[in-house]
MARBA-3410 file (N, C-alpha, C, O; in Angstrom, 1 decimal):
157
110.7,98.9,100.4,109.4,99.2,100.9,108.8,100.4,100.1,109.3,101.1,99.3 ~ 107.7,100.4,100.7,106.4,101.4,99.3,106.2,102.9,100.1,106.2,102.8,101.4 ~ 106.1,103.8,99.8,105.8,105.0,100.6,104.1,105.4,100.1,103.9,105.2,98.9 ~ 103.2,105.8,100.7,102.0,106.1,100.4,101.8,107.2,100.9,102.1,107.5,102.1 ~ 101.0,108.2,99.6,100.8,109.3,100.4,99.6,109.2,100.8,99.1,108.7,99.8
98.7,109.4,101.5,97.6,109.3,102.3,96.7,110.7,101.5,97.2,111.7,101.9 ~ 95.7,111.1,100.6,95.3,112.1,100.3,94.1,112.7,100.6,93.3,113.3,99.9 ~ 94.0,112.2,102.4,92.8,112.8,103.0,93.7,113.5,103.6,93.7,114.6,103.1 ~ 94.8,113.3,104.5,95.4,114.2,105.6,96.9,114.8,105.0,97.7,115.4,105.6 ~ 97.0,114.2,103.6,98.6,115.0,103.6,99.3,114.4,104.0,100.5,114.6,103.6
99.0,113.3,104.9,100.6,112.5,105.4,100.9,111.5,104.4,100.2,111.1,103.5 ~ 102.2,111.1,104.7,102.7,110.2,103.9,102.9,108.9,105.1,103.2,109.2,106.3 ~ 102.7,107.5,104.6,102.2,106.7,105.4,103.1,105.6,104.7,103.2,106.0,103.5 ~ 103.9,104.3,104.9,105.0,103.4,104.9,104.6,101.9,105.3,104.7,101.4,106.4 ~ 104.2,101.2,104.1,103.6,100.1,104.6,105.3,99.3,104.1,106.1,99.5,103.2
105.3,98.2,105.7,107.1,97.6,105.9,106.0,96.3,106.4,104.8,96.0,106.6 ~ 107.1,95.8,106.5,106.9,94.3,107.6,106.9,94.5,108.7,107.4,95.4,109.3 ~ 106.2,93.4,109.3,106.3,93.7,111.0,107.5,93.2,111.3,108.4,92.5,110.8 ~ 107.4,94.0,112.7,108.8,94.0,113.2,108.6,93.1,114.8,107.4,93.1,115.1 ~ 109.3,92.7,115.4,109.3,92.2,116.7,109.0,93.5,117.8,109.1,93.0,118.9
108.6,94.8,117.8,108.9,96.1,118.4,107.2,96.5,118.1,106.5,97.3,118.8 ~ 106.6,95.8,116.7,105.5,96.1,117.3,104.2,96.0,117.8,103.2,96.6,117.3 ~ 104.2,94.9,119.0,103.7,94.6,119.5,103.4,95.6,120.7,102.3,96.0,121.3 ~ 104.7,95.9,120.8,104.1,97.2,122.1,103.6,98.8,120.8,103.6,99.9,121.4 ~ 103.3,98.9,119.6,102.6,99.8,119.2,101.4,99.3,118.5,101.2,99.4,117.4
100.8,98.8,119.5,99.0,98.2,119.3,99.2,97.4,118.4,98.3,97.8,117.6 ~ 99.8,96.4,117.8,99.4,95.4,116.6,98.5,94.7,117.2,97.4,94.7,116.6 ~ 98.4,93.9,118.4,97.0,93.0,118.5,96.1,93.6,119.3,95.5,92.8,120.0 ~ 95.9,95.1,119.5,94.8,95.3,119.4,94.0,95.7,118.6,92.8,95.5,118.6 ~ 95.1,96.5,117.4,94.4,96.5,115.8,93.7,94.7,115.5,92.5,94.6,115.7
94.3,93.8,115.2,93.7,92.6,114.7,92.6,92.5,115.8,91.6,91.9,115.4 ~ 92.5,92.8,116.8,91.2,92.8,117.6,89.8,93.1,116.9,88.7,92.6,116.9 ~ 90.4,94.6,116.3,89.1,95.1,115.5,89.0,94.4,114.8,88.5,95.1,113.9 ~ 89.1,93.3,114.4,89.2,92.0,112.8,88.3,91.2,113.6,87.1,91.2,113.3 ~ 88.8,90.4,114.7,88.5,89.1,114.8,88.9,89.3,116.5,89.5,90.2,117.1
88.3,87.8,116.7,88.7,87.5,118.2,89.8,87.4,118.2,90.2,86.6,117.3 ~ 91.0,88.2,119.1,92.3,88.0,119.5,92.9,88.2,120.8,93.2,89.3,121.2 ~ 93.0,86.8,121.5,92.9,86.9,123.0,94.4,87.6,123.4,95.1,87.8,122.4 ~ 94.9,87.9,124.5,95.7,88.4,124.9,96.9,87.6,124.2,96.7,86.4,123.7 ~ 98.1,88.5,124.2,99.3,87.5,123.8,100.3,88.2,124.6,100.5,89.4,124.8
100.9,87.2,125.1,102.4,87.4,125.7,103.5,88.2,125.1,103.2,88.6,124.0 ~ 104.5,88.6,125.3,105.6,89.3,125.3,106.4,88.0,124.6,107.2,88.1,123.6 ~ 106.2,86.9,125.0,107.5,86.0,124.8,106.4,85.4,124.0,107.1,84.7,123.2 ~ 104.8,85.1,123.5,104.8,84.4,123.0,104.3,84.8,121.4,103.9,84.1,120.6 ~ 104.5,86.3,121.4,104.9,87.0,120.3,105.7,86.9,119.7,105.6,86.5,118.5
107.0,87.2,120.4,108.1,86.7,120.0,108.9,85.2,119.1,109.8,85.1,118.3 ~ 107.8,84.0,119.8,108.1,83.0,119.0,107.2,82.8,118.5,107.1,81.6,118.0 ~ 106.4,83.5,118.3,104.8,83.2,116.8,105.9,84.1,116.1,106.4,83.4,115.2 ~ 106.3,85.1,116.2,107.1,86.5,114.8,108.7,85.4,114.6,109.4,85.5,113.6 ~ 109.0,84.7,115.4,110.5,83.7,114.9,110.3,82.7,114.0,110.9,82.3,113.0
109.1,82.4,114.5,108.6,80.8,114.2,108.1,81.6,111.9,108.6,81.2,110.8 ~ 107.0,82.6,112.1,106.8,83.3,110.8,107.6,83.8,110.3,107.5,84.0,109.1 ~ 109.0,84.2,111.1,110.3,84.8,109.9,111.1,83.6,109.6,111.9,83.8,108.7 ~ 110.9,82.4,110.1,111.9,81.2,109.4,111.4,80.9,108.0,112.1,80.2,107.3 ~ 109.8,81.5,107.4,109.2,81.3,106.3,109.4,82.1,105.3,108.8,81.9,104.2
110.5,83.3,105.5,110.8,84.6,105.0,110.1,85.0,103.8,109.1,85.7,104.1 ~ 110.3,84.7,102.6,109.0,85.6,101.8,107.5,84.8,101.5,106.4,85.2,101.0 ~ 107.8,83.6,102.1,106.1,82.8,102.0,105.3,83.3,103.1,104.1,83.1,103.3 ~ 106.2,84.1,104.1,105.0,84.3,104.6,105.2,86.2,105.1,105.9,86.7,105.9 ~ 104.5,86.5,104.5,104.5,88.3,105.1,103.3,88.7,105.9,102.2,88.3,105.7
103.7,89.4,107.0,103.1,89.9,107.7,103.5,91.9,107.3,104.5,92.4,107.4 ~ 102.3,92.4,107.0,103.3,94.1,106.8,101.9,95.2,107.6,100.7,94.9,107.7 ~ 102.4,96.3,107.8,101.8,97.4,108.3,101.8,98.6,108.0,102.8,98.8,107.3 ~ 101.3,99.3,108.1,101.4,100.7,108.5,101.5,101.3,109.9,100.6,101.2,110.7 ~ 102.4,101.9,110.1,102.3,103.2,111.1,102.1,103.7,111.2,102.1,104.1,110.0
101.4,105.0,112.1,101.1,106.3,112.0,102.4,106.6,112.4,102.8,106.0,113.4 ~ 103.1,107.4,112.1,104.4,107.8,112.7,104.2,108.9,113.5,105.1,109.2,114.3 ~ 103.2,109.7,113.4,102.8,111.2,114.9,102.4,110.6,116.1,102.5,111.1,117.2 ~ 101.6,109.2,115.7,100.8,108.3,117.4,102.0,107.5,117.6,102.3,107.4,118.8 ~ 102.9,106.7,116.4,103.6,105.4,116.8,102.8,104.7,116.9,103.3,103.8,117.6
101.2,104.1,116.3,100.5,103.4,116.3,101.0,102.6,115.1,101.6,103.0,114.1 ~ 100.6,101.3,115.5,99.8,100.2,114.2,98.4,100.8,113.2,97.2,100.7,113.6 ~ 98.5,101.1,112.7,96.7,101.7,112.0,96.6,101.0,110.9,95.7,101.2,110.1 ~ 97.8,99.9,110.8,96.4,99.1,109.5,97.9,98.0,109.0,99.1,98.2,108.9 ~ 97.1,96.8,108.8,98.1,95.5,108.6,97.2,94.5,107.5,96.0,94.7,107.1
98.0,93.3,107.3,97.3,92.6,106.5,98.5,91.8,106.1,99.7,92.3,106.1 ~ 98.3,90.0,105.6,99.2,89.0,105.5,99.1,88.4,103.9,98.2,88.6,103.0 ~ 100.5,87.4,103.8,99.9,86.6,102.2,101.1,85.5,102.6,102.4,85.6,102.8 ~ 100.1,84.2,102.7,101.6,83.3,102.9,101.0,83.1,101.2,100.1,83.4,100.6 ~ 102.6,82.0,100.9,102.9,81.7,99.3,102.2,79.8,99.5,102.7,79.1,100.3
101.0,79.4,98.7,101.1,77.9,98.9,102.0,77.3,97.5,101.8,78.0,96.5 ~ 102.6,76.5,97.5,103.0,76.0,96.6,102.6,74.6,96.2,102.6,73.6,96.9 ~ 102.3,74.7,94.8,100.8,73.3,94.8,101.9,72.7,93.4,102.9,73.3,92.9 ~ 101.1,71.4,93.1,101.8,70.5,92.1,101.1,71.5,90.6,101.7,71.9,89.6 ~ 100.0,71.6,90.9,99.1,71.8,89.5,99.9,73.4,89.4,100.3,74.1,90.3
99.9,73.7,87.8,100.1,74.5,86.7,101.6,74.4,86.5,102.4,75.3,86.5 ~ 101.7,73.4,86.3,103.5,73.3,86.4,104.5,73.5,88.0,105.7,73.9,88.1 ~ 103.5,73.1,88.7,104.2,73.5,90.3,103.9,74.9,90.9,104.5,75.4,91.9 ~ 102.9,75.4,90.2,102.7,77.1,90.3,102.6,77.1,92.0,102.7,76.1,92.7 ~ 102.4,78.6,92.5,101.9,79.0,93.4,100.8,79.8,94.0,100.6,80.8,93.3
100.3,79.7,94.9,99.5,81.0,94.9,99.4,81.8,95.8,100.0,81.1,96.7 ~ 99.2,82.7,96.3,99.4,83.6,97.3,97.8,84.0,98.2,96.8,84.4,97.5 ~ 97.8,83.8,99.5,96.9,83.9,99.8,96.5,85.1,100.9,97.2,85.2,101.9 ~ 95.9,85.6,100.8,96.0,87.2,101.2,94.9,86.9,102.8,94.1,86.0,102.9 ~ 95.1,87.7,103.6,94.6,87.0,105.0,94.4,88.4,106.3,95.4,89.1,106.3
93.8,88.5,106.9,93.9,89.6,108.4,94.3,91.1,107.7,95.3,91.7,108.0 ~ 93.2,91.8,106.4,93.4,92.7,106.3,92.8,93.5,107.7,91.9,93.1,108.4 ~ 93.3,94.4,107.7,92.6,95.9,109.0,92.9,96.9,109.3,94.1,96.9,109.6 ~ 92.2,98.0,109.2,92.6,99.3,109.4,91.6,99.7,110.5,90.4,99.5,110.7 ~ 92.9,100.7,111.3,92.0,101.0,112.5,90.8,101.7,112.3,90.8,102.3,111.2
89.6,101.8,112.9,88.6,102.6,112.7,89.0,103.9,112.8,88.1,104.5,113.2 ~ 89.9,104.5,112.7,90.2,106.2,113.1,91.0,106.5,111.9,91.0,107.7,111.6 ~ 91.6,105.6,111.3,91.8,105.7,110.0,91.6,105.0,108.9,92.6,104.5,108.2 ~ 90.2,104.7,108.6,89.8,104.0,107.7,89.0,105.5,106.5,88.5,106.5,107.0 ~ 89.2,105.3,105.4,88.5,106.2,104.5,89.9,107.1,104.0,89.7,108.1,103.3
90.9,106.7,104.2,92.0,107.2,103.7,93.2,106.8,103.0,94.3,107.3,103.0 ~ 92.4,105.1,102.2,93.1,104.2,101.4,94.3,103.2,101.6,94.9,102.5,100.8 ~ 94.3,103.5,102.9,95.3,102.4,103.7,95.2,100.5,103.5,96.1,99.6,103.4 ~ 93.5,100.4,103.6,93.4,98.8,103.2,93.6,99.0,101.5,94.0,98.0,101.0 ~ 93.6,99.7,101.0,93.9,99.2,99.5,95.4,99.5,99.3,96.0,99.0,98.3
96.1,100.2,100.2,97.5,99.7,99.7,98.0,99.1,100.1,99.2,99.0,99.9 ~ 97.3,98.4,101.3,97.4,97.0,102.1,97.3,96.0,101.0,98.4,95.4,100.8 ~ 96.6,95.7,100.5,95.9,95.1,99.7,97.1,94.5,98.4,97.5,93.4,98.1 ~ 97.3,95.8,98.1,98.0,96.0,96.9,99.4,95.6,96.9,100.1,95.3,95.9 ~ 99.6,95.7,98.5,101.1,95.6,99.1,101.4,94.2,98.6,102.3,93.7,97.9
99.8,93.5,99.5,100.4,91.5,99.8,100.1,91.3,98.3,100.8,90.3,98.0 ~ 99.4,91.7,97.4,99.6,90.8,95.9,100.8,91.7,95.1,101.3,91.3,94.0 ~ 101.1,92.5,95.5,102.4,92.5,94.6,103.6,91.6,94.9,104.4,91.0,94.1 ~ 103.6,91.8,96.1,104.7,90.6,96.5,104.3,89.3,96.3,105.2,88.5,96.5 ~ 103.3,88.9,95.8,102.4,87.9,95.9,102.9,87.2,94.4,103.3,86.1,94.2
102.9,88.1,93.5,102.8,88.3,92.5,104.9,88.8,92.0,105.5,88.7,90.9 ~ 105.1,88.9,92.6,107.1,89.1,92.5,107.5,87.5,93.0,108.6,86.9,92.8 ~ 106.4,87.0,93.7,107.0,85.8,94.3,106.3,84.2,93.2,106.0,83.1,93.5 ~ 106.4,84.8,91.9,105.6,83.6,91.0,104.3,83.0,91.0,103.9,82.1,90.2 ~ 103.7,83.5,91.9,101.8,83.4,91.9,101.5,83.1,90.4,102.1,83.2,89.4
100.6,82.9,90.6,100.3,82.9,89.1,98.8,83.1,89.5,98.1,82.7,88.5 ~ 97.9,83.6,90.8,97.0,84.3,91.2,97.4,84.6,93.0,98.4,84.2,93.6 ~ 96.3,85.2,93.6,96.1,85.6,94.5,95.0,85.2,95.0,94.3,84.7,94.2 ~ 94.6,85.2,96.1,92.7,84.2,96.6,92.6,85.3,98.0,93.6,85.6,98.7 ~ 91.6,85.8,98.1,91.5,86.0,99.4,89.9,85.6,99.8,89.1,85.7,98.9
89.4,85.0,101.4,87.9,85.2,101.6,87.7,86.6,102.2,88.5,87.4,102.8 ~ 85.8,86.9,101.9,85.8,88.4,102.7,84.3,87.8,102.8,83.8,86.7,102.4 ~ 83.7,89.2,103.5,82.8,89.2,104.4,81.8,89.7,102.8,82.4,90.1,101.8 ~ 80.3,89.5,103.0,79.7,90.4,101.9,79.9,92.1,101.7,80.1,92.8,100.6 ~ 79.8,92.4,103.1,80.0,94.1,103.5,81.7,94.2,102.8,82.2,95.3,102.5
82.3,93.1,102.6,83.4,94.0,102.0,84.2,93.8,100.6,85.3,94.1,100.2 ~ 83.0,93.1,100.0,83.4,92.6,98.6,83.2,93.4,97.5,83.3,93.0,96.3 ~ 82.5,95.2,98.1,83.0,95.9,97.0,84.4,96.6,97.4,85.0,97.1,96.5 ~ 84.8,96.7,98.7,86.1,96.9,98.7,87.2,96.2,97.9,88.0,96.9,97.2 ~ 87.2,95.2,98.0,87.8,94.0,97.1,87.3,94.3,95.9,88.2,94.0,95.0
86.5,94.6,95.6,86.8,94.6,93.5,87.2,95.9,93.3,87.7,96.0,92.2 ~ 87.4,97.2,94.0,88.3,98.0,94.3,89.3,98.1,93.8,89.7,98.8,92.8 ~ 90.1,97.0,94.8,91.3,96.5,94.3,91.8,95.6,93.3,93.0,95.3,93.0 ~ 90.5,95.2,92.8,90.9,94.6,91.1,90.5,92.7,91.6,91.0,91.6,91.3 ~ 89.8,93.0,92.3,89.4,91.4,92.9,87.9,90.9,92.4,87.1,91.7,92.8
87.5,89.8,91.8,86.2,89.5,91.4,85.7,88.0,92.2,86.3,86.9,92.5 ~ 84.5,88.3,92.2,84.2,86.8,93.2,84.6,85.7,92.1,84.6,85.9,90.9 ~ 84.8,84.6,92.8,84.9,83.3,92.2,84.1,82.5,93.4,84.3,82.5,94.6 ~ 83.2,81.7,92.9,82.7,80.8,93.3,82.3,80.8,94.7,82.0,82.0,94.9 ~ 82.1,80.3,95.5,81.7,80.1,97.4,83.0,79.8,98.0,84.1,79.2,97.6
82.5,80.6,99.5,83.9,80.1,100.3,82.9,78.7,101.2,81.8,78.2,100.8 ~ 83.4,78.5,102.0,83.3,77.0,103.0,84.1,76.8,103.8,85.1,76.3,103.5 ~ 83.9,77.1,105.2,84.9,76.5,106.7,84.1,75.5,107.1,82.9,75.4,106.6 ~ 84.6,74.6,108.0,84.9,74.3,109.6,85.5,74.7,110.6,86.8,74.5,110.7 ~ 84.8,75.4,111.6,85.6,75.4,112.4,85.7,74.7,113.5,84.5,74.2,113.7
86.7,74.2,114.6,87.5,73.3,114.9,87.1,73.5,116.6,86.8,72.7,117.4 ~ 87.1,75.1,116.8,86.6,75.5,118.2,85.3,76.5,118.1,84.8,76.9,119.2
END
């Protein structure tokens, strides 16, 4: 794992994988600040984090702690797809970056960022894809990301 030093406050900050333990240090109310994230259970955390560790490096889930609050302050994902085209290549898709509002401005989503395509990229990618919002797509070229083309959903609910 990566150690970061944080060079607004001096601290040094530890982006790891999630763990089953942190759920009770705010992880889904951080992804709250992201997106709608309705309540989750105790047990049904547990088997959403079993069910994502049987995919071991296709699928990462990682964070940061503040280790003085014991908080979550900032997370972000990359499952691996693996497609027929480029000789069976892969690509890694980067997903639920967020940093708490109380510590944003102190380079935490960029070594979020940086975390899921390097592993992204140790894991045979042969690129990285992420969608973002307009407000955050000079963040993203930040981190060395340039638009390609239009995104496109459905959604379902």
């Amino acid at each position: 794992m990566e150690n970061i030093n944080s060079s607004s406050e001096g601290k040094t900050f530890r982006v790891r994988k999630l763990e089953l333990s942190d759920k009770s240090k705010g992880f889904i109310e951080l992804l709250r600040q992201l997106t709608v994230c309705d309540s989750v259970s105790d047990k049904e955390f547990e088997d959403r984090f079993k069910e994502i560790s049987m995919y071991g490096d296709d699928h990462v889930i990682c964070v940061i702690e503040d280790e003085t609050s014991g908080k979550i302050i900032a997370s972000g994902s990359v499952f691996i797809e693996k497609k027929f085209i480029r000789s069976c290549g892969k690509v890694g898709h980067i997903e639920d970056v967020v940093v708490d509002a109380g510590a944003r401005g102190m380079q935490l989503g960029k070594k979020i960022v940086e975390f899921l395509a390097d592993h992204a990229h140790s894991m045979g990618c042969y690129k990285v894809i992420l969608d973002c919002s307009d407000e955050n797509k000079v963040f993203y070229e930040k981190c060395g990301f340039k638009k390609k083309e239009i995104q496109m959903v459905k959604y379902f609910i």
